[in-house]
N, C-alpha and C positions, 0 to 999 in steps of 0.2 A: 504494500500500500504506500504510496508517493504522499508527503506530504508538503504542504506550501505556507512559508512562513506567512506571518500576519503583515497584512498590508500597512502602509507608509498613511496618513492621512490624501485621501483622493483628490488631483487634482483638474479632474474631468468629471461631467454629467453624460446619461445617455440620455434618448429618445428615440420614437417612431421619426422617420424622415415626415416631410413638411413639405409642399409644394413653394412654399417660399425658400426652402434651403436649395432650390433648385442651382442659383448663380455661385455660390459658397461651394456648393460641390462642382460645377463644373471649372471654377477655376483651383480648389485643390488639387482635382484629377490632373488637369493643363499645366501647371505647377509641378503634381509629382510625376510627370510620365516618362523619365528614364529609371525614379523608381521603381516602379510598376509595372513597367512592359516587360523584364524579364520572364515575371510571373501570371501576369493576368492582360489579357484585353484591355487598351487606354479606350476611356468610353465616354468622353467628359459630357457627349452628348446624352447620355441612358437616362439622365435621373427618370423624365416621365416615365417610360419602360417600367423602372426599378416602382416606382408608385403606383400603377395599374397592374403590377403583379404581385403585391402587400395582399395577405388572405392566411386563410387553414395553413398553407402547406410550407409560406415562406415569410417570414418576418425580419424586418431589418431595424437596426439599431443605427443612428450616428452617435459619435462620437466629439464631445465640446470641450474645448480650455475652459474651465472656468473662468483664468485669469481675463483673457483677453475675444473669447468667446468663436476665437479660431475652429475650423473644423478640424478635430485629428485625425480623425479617422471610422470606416464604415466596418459592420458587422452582418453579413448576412446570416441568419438562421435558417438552413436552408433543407429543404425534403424531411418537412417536417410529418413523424408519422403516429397517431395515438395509439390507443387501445392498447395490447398486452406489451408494447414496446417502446413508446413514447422515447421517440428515438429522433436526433436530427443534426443535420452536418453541421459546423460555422465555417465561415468562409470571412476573411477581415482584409480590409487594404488599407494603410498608414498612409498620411498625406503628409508632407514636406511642410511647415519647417518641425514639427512635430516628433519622426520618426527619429527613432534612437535617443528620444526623452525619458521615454518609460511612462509614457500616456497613453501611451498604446494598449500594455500591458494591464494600467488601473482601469480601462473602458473595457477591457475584455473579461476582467473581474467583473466589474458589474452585471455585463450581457450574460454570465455562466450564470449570478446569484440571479438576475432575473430569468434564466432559464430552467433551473433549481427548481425556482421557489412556487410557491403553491398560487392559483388563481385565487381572485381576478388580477393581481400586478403580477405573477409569475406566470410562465408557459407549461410547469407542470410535468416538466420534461424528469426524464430516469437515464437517460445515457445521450453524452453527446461526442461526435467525430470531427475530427481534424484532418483533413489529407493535406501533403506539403510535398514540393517537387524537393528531390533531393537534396539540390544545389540553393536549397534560400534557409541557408542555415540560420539566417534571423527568427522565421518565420516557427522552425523548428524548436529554435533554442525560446522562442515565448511560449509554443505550448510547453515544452519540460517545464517552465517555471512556473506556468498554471498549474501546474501537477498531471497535465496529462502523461499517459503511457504508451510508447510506441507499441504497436496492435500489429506492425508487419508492411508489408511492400506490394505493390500495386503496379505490375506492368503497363504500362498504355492507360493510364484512368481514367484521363479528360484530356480534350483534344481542346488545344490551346495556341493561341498563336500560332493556327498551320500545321498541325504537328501533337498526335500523342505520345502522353507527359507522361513520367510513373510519377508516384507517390509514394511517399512514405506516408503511415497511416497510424493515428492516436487516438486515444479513448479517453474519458473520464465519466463514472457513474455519478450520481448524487451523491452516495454512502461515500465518495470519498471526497468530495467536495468539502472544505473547511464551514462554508460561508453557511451550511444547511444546518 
């Protein structure tokens, strides 16, 4: 069992995306997109996209500076599934100037504890996955620090930039969640 020391005081909020957060995210995307491209689609155009597909199966979180009210960073919660296995992926991209703060990390604290946690403010969730290309050892080295557990390897998993990826692949239950 992985466990994860106690958090610093947080210096980020989450929320559901906002049709007003539309210009804030397209220019962090346009901002960070030599971050990002290695690993994900630059898409600075998607937010409507990402808002007309908010439902049951995918919820997403942004991620806020409190200080200066910057966007950090996004969280998809994504193939989200109930019943005997309330089970579902995340999926996260860090926006510049932000990334390598460790804002990154206290926003994805919160999206696990709100994933955790029990409804109506929780999703209710019992297990959640991480898939990471091998090569984004950031990516990697933040779930280890969430506590998740690498789960194994994934030939071809998603086809990405032209090209499928493998992954490496991580888990974390509730029971081992600190925050529950």
């Amino acid at each position: 069992m992985s466990t994860v020391p106690s958090a610093p005081a947080m210096r980020v909020s989450i929320r559901p995306p906002k049709p007003e957060d539309e210009r804030a995210y397209s220019e962090a995307v346009v901002r960070s997109t030599d971050h990002l491209s290695p690993w994900n689609p630059v898409e600075p155009d998607g937010f409507p996209d990402l808002l007309r597909r908010q439902g049951p199966t995918l919820r997403t979180f942004m991620i806020f500076n409190d200080e200066d009210g910057g966007l950090v960073g996004r969280v998809n919660v994504a193939n989200i599934v109930r019943a005997r296995f309330r089970n579902a992926a995340l999926g996260y991209d860090s926006y510049l100037p932000y990334a390598g703060t460790g804002r990154m990390t206290e926003g994805l604290r919160l999206v696990v504890d709100r994933c955790f946690g029990e409804a109506p403010e929780g999703l209710a969730l019992h297990r959640l996955e991480i898939s990471v290309q091998p090569d984004n050892v950031r990516s990697i080295a933040m779930a280890k620090r969430l506590g998740f557990r690498h789960e194994g390897f994934s030939p071809r998993m998603l086809y990405i930039n032209d090209a499928w990826r493998d992954h490496e692949r991580f888990a974390l239950t509730a029971e081992e969640w600190p925050g529950v």
